[in-house]
N, CA, C, O and CB atoms as a CASP TS submission, in Angstrom:
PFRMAT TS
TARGET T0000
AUTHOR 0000-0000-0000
METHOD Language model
MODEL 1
PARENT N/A
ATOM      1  N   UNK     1    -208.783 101.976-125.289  1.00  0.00           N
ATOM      2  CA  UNK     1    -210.203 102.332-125.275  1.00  0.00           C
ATOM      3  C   UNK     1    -210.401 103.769-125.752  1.00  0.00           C
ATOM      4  O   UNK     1    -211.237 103.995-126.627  1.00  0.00           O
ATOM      5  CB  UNK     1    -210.793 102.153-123.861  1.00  0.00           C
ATOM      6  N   UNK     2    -209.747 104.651-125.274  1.00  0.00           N
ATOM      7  CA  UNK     2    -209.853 106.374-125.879  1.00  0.00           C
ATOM      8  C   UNK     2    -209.597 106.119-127.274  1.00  0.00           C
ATOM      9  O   UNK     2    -210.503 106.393-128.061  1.00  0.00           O
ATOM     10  CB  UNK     2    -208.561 107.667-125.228  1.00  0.00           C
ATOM     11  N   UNK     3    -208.238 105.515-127.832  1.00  0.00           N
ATOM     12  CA  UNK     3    -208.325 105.788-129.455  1.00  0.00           C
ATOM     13  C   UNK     3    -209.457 104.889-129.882  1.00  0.00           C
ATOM     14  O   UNK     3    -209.646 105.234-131.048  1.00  0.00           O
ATOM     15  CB  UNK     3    -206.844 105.380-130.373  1.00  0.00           C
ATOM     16  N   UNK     4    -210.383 103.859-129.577  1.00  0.00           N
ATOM     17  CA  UNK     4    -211.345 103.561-130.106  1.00  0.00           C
ATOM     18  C   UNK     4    -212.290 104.293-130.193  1.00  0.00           C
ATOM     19  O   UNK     4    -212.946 104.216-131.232  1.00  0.00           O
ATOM     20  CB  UNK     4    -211.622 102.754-129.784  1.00  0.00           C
ATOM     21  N   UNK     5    -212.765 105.403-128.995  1.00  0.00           N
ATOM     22  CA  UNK     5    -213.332 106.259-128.812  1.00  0.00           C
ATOM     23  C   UNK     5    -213.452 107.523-129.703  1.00  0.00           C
ATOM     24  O   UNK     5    -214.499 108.064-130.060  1.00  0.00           O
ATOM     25  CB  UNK     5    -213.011 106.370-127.868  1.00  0.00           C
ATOM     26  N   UNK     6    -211.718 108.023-130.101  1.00  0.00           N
ATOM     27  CA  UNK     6    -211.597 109.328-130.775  1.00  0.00           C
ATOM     28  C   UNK     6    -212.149 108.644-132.363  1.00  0.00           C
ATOM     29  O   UNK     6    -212.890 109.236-133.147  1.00  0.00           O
ATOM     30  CB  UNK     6    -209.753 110.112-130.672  1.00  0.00           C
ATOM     31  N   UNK     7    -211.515 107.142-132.577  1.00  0.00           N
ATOM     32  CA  UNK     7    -211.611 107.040-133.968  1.00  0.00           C
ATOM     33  C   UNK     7    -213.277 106.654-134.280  1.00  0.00           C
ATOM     34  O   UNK     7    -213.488 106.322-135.446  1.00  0.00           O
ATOM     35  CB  UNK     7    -210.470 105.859-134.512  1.00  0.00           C
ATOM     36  N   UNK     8    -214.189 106.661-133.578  1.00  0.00           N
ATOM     37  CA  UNK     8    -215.936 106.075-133.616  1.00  0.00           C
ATOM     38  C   UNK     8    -216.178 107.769-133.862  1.00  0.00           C
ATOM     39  O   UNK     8    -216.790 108.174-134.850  1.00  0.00           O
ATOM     40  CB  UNK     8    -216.918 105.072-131.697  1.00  0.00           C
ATOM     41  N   UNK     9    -215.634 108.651-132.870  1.00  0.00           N
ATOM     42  CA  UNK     9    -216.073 110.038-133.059  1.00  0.00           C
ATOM     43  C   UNK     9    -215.833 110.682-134.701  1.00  0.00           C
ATOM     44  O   UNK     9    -216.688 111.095-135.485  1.00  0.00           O
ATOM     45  CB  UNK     9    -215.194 110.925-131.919  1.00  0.00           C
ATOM     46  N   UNK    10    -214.602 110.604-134.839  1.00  0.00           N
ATOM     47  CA  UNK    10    -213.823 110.889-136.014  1.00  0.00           C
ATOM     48  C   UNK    10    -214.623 110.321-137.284  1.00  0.00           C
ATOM     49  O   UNK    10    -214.788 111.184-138.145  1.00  0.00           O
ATOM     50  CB  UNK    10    -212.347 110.234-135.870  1.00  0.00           C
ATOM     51  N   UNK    11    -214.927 109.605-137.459  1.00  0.00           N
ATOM     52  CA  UNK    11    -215.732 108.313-138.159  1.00  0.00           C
ATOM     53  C   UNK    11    -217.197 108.893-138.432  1.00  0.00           C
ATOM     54  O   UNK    11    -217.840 108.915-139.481  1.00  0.00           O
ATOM     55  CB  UNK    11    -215.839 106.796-137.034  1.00  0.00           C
ATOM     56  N   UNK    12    -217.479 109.298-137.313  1.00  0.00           N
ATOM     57  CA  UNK    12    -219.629 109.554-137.784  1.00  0.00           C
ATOM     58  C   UNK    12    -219.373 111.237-137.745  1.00  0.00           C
ATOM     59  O   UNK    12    -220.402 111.911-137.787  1.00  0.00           O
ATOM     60  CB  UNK    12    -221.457 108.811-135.926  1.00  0.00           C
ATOM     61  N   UNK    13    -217.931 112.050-137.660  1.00  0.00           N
ATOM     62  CA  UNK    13    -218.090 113.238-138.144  1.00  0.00           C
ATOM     63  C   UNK    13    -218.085 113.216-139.542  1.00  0.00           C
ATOM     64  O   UNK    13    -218.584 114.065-140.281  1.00  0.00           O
ATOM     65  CB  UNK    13    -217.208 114.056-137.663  1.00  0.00           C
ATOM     66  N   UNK    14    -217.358 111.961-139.933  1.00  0.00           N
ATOM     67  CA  UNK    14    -216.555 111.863-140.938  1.00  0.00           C
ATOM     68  C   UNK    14    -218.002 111.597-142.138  1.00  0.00           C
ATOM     69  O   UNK    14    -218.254 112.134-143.216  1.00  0.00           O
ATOM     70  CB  UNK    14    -215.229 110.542-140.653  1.00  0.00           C
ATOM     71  N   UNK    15    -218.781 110.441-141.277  1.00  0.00           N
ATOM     72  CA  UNK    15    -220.201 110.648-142.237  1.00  0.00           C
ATOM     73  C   UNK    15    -220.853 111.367-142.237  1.00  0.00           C
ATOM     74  O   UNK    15    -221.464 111.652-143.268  1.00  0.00           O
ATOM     75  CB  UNK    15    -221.058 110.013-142.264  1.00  0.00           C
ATOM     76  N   UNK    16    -221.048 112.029-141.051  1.00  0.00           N
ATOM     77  CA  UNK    16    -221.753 113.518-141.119  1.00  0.00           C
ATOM     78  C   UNK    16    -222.029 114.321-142.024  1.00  0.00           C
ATOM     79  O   UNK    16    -223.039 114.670-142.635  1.00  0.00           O
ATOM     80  CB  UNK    16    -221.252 114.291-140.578  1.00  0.00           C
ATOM     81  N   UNK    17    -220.413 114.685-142.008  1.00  0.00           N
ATOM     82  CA  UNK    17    -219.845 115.553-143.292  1.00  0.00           C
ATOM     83  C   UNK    17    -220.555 114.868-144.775  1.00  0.00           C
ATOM     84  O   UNK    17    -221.514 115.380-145.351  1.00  0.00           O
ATOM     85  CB  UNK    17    -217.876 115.394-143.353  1.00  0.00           C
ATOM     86  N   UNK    18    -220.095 114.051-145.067  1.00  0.00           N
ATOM     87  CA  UNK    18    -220.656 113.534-146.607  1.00  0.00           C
ATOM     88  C   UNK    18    -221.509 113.536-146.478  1.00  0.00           C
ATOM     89  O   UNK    18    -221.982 114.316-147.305  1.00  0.00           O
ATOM     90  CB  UNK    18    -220.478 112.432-147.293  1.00  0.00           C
ATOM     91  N   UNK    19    -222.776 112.845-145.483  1.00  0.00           N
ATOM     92  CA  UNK    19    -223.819 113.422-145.888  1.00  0.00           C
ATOM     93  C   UNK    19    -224.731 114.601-145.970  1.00  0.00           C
ATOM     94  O   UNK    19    -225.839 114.719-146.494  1.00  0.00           O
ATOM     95  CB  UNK    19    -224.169 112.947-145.665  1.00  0.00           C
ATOM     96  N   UNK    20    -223.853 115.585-145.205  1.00  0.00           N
ATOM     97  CA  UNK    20    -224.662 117.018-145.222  1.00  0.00           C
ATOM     98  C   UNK    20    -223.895 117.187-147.223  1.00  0.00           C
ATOM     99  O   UNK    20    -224.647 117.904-147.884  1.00  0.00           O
ATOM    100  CB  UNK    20    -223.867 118.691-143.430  1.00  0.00           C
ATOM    101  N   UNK    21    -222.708 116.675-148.027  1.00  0.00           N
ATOM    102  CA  UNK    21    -222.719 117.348-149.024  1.00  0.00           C
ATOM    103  C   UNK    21    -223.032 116.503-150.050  1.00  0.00           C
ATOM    104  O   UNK    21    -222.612 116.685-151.193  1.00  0.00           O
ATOM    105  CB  UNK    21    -221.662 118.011-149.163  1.00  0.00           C
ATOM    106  N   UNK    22    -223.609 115.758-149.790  1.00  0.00           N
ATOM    107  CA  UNK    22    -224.398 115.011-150.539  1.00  0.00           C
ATOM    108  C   UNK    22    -225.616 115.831-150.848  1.00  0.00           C
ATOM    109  O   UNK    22    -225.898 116.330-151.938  1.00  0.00           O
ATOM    110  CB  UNK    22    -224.681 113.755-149.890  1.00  0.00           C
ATOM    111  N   UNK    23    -226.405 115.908-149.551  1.00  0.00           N
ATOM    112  CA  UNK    23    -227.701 116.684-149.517  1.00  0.00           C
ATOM    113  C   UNK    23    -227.102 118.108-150.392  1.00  0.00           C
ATOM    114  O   UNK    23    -228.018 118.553-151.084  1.00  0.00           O
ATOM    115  CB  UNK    23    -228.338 117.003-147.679  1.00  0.00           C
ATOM    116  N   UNK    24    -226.077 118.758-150.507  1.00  0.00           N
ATOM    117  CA  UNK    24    -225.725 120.399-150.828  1.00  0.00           C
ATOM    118  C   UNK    24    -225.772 119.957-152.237  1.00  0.00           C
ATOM    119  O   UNK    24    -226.147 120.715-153.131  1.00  0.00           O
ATOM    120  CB  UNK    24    -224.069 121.273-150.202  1.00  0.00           C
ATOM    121  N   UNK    25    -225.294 118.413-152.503  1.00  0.00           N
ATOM    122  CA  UNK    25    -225.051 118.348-154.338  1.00  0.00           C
ATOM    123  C   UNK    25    -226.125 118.583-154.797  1.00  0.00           C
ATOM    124  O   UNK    25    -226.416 119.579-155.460  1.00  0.00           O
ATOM    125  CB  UNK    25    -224.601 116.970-155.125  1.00  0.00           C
ATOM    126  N   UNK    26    -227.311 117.093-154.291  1.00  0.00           N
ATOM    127  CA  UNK    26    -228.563 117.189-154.757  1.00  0.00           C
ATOM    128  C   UNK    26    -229.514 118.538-155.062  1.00  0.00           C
ATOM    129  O   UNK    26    -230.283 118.884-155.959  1.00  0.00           O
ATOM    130  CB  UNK    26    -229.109 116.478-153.926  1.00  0.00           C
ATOM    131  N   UNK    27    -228.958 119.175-153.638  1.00  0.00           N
ATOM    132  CA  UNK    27    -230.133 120.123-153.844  1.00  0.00           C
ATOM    133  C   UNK    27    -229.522 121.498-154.929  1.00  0.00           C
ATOM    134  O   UNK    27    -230.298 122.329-155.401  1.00  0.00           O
ATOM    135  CB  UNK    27    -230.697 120.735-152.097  1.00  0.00           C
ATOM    136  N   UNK    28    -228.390 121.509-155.119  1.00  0.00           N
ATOM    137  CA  UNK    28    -227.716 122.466-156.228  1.00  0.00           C
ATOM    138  C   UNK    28    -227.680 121.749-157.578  1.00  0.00           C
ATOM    139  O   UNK    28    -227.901 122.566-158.473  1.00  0.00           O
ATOM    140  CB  UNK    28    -226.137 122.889-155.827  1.00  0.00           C
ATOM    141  N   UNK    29    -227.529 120.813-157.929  1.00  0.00           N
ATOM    142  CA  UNK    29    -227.118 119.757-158.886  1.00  0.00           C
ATOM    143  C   UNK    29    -228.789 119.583-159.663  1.00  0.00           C
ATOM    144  O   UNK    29    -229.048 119.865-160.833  1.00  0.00           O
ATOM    145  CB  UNK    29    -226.362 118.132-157.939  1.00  0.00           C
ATOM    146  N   UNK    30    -229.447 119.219-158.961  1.00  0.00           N
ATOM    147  CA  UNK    30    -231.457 119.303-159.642  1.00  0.00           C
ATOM    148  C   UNK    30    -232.029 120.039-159.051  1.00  0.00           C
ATOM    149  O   UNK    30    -232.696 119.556-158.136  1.00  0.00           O
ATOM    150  CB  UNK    30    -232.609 118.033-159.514  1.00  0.00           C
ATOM    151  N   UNK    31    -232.068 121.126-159.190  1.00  0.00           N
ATOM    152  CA  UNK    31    -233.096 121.988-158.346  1.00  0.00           C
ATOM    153  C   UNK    31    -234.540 121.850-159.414  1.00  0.00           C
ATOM    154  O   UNK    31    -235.705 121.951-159.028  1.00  0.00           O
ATOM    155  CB  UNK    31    -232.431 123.902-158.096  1.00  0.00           C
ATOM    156  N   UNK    32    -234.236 121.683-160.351  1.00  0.00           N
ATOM    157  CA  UNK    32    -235.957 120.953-160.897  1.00  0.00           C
ATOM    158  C   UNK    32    -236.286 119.585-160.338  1.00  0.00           C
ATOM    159  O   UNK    32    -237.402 119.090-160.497  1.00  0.00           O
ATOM    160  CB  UNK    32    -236.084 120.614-162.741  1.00  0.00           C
ATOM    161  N   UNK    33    -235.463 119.072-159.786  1.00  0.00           N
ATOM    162  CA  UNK    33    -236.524 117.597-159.267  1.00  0.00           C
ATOM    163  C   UNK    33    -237.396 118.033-157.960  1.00  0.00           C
ATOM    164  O   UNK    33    -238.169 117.230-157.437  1.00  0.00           O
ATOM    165  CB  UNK    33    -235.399 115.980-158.660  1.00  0.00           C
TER
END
């Protein structure tokens, strides 16, 4: 049950992350849109 636990945590840091640099591409990548 804990490693299901660490790996659910690990996992939505893990999307977290991409999507905060997703948002960093967009907003550096088109700053005219």
């Amino acid at each position: 049950m804990v490693v299901v636990v660490m790996v659910a945590k690990l996992g939505s840091a893990v999307v977290l992350v991409a999507v905060m640099d997703v948002v960093a591409i967009q907003k550096t990548a088109a700053p005219s849109l």
